[in-house]
C-alpha positions, 0 to 999 in steps of 0.5 A: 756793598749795602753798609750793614754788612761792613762790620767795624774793624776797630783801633788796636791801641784802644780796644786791645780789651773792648770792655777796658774804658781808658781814662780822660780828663774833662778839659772844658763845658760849654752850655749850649742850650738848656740839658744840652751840654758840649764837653772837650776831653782829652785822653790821659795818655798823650799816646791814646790822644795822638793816635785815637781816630774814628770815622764821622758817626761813630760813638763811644761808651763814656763812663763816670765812676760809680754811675755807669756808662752810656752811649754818646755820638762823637760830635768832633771831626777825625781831622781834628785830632787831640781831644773829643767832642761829646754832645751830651744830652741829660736824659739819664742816671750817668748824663745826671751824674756827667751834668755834676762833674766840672772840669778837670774830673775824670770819665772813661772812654772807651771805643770808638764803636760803629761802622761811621759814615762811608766817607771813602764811598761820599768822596767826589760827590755832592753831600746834603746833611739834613737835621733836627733837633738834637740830630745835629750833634752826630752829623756835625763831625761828618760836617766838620770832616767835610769842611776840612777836607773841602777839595774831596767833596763838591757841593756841600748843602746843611739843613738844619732845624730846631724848635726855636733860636734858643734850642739850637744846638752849635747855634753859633757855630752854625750861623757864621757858616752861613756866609761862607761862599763853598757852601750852602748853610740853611738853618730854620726854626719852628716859631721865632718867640724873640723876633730877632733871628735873621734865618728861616722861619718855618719846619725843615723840609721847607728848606728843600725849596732853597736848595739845589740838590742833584740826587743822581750826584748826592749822598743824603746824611739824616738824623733827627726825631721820628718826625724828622725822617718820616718828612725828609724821606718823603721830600728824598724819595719824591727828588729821586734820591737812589735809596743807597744813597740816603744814609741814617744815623740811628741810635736805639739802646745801645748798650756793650758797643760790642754787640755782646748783650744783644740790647741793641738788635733790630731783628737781625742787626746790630745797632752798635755793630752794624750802624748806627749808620744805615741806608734807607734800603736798611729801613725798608727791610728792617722797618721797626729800625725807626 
């Protein structure tokens, strides 16, 4: 069944009323790069931490008070239970207004929203997740899902790349996995101003040529700029890849969640409903998606 005909069927405890954010307290900030910031929240309700759950790429609308809200990828893994990991970027009126908050100030979530990665459909074959940029943020749940959860999934293949070491989002996190021994972990960057990283120098699609990659096995996880899919959708198609099996994370103006304002169509779909996650069969019928 093509994934924009799976319609989300979301969590009664959160979403009894979908416009009613539920409160949570900003418990840490951690600055990764420059306007690219990690915040930990947990739910004032021990009954909403303990029994909230989402699926790799879903989102949640976060609110801060007297600002607004706005759309944000969950960067934690559903394994992870108690607390979310929001990826925040300052791009806007409330991510400028998040960016003045400190911890322990209240936000709103509300959510989840979206139909997430189909990781019942992945289970049981090889998974290649490949980033740039601030695309890392979404796709490091699925990451993290599969890492937990390692004997459901065979080989598991990140490609990942940024501009420079500096702009590398969970730069740390990232290079410890490079050493681990039931995974592949490539990381690249465009130019190296330091000299001193020890990884691949060079644009992401050269890492196709370090990987082993069996599309007729493989589930291809995507997300980053414009640039980004034009050239891994060229390096998938040119290995075979089945165009079900390329999955998209796209997020283009989201906005209720619920898809009630229609700010978030994309000819006849729904962003906030319908994905954000899309096969490359999706593009092709719906090409203004990217």
């Amino acid at each position: 069944m093509p994934l924009v005909d799976r319609v989300p069927s979301y969590d009664t405890v959160l979403n009894r009323n979908p416009y009613q954010p539920h409160l949570a307290r900003i418990v840490r900030i951690y600055r990764m790069v420059e306007d690219n910031y990690l915040f930990t929240l947990r739910f004032f309700e021990d009954r909403l931490a303990t029994m909230f759950r989402h699926q790799p790429g879903q989102f949640v609308m976060l609110s801060v008070p007297g600002t607004g809200e706005a759309p944000i990828s969950i960067s934690s893994s559903p394994t992870r239970p108690g607390i979310l990991e929001l990826c925040v970027r300052r791009a806007g009126r409330v991510t400028k207004a998040l960016y003045r908050m400190h911890t322990n100030d209240v936000v709103g979530i509300r959510g989840p929203y979206g139909n997430g990665f189909p990781v019942q459909e992945v289970t049981g074959s090889d998974l290649l997740l490949a980033a740039g940029g601030l695309g890392m943020a979404p796709l490091r749940s699925l990451l993290w899902y599969a890492l937990d959860n390692r004997d459901k999934f065979n080989r598991i293949t990140l490609m990942y790349g940024s501009k420079t070491p500096g702009e590398m989002l969970f730069r740390e996190e990232l290079v410890s996995l490079v050493d681990r021994k039931d995974m592949t972990c490539l990381l690249t960057v465009d130019r190296d101003p330091t000299g001193t990283w020890k990884n691949y120098v060079g644009l992401l699609p050269k890492l196709f040529d370090h990987a082993e990659i069996d599309p007729a096995r493989t589930y291809a996880a995507v997300c980053g700029p414009p640039v980004v899919y034009k050239f891994i959708l060229e390096r998938l198609l040119a290995l075979g890849f089945p165009k079900d099996r390329i999955l998209m994370s796209l997020e283009r103006r989201m906005k209720c969640g619920v898809g009630k304002c229609g700010h978030c169509a994309v000819g006849y779909k729904y962003t906030c409903l319908h994905g954000p996650i899309f096969t490359y069969w999706d593009a092709i019928n719906l090409p203004e998606m990217i």
